[in-house]
BADOLO-340444 format. One line per field, with one value per residue (C-alpha): x, y, z. Coordinates in Angstrom, 1 decimal. Layout:
N
east: X / ...
north: Y / ...
up: Z / ...
END
This chain:
184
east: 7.8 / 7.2 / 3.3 / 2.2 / -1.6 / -2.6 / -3.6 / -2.9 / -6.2 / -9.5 / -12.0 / -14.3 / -15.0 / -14.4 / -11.5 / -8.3 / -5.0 / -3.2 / -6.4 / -5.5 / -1.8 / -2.2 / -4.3 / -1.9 / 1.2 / -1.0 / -1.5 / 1.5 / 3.1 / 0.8 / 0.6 / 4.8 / 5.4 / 9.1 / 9.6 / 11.5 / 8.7 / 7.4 / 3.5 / 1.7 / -2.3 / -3.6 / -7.4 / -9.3 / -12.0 / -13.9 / -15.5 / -18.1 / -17.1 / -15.3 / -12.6 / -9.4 / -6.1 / -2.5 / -0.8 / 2.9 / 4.5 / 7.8 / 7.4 / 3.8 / 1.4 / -2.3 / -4.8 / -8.1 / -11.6 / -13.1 / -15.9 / -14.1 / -12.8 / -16.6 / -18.9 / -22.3 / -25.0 / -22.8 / -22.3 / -18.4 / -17.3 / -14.1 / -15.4 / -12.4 / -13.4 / -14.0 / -11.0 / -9.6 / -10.7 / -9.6 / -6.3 / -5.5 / -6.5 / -4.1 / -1.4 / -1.6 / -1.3 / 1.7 / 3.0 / 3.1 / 4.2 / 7.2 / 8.0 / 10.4 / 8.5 / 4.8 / 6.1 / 5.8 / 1.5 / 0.4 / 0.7 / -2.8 / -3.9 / -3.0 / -5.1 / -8.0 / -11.1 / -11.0 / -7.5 / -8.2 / -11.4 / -9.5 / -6.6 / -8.7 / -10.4 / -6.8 / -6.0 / -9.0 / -8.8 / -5.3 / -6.5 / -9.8 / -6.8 / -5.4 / -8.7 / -9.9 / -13.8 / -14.2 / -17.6 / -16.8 / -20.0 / -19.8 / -16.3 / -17.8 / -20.4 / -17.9 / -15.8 / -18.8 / -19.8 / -16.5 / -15.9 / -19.5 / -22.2 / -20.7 / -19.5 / -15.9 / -16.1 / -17.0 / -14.1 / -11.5 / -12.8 / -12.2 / -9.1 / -8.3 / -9.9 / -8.1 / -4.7 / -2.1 / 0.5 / 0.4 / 2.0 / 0.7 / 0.7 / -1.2 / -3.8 / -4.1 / -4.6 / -7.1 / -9.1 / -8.7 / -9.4 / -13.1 / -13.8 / -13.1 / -15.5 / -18.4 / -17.7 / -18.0
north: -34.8 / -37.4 / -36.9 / -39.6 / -40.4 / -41.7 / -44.0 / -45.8 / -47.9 / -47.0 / -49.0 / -46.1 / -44.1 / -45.2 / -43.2 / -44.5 / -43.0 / -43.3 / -40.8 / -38.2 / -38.7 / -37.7 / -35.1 / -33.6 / -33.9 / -32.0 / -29.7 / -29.4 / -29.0 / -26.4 / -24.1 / -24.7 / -26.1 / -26.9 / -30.5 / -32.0 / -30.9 / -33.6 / -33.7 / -35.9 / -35.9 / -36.9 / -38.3 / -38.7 / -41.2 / -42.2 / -38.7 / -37.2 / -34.0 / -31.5 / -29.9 / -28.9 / -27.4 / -26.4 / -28.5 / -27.7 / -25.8 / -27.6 / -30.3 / -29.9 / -31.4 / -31.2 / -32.8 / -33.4 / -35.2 / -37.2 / -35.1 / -32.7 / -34.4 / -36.1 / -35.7 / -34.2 / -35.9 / -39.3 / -40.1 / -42.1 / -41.2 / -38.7 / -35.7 / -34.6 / -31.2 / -30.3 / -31.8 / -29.8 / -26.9 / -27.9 / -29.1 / -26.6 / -24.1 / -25.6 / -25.9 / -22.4 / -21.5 / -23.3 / -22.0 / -18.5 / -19.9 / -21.3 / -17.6 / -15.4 / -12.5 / -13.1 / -12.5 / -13.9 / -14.6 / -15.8 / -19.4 / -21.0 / -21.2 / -16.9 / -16.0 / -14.2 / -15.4 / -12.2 / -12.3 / -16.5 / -16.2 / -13.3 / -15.4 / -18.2 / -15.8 / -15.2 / -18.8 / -20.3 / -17.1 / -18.5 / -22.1 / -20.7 / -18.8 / -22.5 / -23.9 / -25.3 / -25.3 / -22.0 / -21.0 / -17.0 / -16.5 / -18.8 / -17.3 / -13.7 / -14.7 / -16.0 / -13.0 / -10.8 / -12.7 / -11.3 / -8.1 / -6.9 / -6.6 / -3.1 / -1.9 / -1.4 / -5.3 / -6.1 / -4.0 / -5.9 / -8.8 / -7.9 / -6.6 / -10.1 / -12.4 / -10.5 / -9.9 / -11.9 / -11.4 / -10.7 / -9.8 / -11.1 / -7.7 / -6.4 / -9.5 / -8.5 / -4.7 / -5.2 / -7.1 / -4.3 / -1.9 / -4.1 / -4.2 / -0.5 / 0.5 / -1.7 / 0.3 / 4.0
up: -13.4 / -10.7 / -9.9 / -6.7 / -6.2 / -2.9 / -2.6 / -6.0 / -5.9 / -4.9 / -2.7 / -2.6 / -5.6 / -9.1 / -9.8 / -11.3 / -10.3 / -14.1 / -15.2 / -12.0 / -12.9 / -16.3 / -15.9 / -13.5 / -15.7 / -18.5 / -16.2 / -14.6 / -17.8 / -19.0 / -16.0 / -16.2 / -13.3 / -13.1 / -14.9 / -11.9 / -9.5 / -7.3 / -7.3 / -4.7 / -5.1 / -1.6 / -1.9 / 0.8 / -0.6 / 2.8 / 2.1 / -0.3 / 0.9 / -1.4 / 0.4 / -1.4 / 0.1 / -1.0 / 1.7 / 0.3 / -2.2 / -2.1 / -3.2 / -4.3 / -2.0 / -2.3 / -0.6 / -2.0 / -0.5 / -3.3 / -3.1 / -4.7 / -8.0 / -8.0 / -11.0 / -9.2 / -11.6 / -11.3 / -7.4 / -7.1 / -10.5 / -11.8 / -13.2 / -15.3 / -16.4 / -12.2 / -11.4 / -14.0 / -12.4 / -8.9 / -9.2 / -11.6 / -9.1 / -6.4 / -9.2 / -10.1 / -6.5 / -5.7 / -8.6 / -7.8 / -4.3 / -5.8 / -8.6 / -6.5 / -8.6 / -7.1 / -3.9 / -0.3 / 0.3 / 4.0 / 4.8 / 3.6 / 7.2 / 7.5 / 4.5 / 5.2 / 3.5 / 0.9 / 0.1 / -0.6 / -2.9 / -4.9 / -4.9 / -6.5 / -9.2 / -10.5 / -10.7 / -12.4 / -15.0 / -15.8 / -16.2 / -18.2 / -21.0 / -21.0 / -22.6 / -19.7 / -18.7 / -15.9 / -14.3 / -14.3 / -13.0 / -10.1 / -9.0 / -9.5 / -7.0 / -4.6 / -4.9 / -4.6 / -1.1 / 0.1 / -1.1 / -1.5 / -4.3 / -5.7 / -9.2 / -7.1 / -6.5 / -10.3 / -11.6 / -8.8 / -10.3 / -13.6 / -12.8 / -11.4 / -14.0 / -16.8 / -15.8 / -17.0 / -14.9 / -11.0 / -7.5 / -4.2 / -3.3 / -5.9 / -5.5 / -1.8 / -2.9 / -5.1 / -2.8 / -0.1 / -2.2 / -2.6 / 0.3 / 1.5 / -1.1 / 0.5 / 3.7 / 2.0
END
């Protein structure tokens, strides 16, 4: 699986690109990703900022600010298990993008915020089953900023952290149906 890191040396932070590569080909290989899928990791280092994004599907394309593949107690430096968690999450994404079976989600720039974080819970659940460091209780924070602090909430996220297997449609469901209960 050809995985690209850009750029290949860093000025910036101390990361190295073979230690990104072959965490994404562990990855890649454990969320089964197809073998001849091209990766490209796109870091922008002049940031400390942590935004993440899906860019493309096909090929894979994510882009990343160093801020988010940064360990927080060490400033410039790769934390592995967080970029563990972040990649994975964009890997798990654009594999569902690329499984006829999971159906046809919004472009990234047409999800609502809801529909996104829910989206997200799924992923990093898959990734925590892989042995992978998770923070449940972060994401069920998130996911209750979006869909409201109700028992209806907890069980969509349960529903969503615990399921195995998944539709767009029923990941988009269960995040309606949240948030109709916070409006009873």
């Amino acid at each position: 699986m050809p995985v690209e890191i850009r750029p290949e040396t860093f000025s910036m932070v101390f990361f190295e690109a073979e230690e990104i590569r072959a965490l994404v080909d562990k990855l890649a290989a454990e969320i089964g990703l197809p073998a001849d899928a091209s990766i490209t990791i796109d870091i922008d280092e002049t940031t400390p900022m942590g935004h993440a994004s899906l860019a493309s599907a096909d090929p894979i394309v994510l882009r990343l600010e160093s801020g988010a593949l940064e360990d927080p107690k060490r400033p410039r430096k790769l934390d592995p298990d967080g970029a563990a968690d972040v990649i994975g999450r964009l890997l798990f994404a654009a594999h569902d993008r690329l499984d006829p079976a999971f159906g046809a989600p919004p472009a990234e720039d047409e999800l609502t915020l809801p529909e996104s974080v829910a989206w997200q819970v799924y992923c990093v659940a898959r990734l925590g089953r892989l042995g992978h460091r998770t923070q449940r209780q972060r994401r069920l924070y998130q996911f209750r900023n979006r869909h409201g602090f109700t028992d209806a909430a907890d069980a969509a996220f349960d529903h969503l952290w615990t399921a195995e297997r998944l539709t767009w449609a029923e990941i988009s469901a269960t995040s309606d149906e949240a948030r109709t209960a916070l409006a009873v």
